[in-house]
C-alpha positions as CSV (number, residue, x, y, z in Angstrom):
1,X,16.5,-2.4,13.1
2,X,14.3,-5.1,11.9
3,X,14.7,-7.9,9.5
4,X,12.7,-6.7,6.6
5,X,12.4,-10.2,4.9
6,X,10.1,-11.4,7.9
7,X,8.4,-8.7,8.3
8,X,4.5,-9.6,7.3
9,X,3.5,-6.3,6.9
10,X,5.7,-5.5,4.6
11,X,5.4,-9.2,2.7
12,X,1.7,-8.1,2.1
13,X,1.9,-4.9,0.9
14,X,4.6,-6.2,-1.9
15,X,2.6,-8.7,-2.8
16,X,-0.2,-5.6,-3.3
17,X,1.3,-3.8,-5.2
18,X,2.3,-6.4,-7.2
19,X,-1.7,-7.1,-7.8
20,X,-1.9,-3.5,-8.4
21,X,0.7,-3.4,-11.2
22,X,-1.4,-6.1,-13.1
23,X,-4.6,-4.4,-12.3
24,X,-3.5,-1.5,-13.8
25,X,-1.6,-3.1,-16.8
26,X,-4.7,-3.0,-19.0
27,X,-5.8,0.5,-18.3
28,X,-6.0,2.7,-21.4
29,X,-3.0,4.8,-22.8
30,X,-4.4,8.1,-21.8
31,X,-4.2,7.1,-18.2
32,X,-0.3,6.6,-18.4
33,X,0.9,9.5,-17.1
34,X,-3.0,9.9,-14.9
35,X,-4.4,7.1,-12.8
36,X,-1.8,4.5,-13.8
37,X,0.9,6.1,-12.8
38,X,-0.6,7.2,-9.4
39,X,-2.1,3.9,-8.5
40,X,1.1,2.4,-8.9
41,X,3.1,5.3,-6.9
42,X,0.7,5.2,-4.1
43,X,1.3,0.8,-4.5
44,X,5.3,0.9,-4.5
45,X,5.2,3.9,-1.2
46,X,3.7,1.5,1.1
47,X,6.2,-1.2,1.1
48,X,8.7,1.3,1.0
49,X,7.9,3.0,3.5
50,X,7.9,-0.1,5.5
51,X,11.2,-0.6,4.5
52,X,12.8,2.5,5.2
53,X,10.8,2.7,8.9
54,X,12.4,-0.9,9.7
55,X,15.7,0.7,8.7
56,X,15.7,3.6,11.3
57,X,17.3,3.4,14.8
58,X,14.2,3.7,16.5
59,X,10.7,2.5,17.2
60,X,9.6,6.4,17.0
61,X,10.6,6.5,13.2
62,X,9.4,3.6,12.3
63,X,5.7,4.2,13.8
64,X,6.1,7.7,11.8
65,X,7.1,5.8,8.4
66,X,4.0,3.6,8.8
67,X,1.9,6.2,9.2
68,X,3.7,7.6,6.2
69,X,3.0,3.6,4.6
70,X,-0.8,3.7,6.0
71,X,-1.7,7.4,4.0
72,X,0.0,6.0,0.7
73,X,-3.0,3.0,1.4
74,X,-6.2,5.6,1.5
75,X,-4.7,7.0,-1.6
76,X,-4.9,4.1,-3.3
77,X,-7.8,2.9,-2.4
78,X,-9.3,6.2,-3.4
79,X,-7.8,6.0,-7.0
80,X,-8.8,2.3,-7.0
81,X,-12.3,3.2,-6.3
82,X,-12.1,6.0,-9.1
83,X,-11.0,3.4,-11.8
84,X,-13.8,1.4,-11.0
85,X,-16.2,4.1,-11.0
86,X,-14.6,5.0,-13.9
87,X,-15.0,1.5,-15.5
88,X,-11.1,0.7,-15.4
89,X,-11.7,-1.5,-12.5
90,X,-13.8,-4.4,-12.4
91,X,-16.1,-4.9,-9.1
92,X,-14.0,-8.3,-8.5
93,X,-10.9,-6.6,-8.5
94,X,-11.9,-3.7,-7.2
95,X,-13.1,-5.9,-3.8
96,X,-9.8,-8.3,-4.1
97,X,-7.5,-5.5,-4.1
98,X,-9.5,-3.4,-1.3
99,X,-9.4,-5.9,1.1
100,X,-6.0,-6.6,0.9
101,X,-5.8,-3.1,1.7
102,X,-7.8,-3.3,4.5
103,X,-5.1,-6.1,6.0
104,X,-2.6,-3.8,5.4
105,X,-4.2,-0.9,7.1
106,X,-5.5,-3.2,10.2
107,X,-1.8,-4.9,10.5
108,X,-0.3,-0.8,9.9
109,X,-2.5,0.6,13.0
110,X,-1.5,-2.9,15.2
111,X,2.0,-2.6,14.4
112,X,2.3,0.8,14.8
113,X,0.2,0.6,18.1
114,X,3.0,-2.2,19.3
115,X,5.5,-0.3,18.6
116,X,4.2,2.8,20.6
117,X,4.1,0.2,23.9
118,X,8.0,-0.5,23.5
């Protein structure tokens, strides 16, 4: 088990979906239940994920919950790019928020590639 609160990883992708929340915040009504919602689903599953792999009993399940962590990050960055093309999203934001999800994904695949040596 690890200690979740020191955990970088999973530090970064709270704080994302934290930005992802407030990006999303202003998005119109009609999008509620659409883009909204998934953005922030696919958000809140990557921290989580993190969580629950650094609650397992072994180094196997937790590589397999950040893989679960590093597909709920393409998501979003697919419905991010969608809102922007969609002119939900500004460009700014749209780059912010991507390459914090690039840090994620690069610290996802290192993690997971450490944990595969053990």
């Amino acid at each position: 088990m690890h200690n979740l609160k020191e955990l970088k990883i999973w530090n970064k992708a709270i704080d994302l979906t934290v930005d992802v929340y407030k990006a999303t915040a202003n998005f119109p009504s009609d999008e509620r239940f659409g883009l909204t919602s998934q953005s922030r689903r696919s958000a809140v599953s990557i921290p989580s994920n993190i969580a629950e792999g650094a609650g397992r009993n072994s180094n196997k399940e937790f590589n397999n919950f950040l893989g679960i962590a590093n597909g709920s990050s393409y998501e979003l960055q697919t419905q991010l790019v969608i809102s922007n093309k969609l002119n939900l999203l500004s460009n700014d934001l749209l780059d912010d928020l991507l390459k914090q999800i690039d840090e994620v994904q690069k610290m996802t695949f290192a993690f997971q590639k450490m944990l595969s040596n053990k």
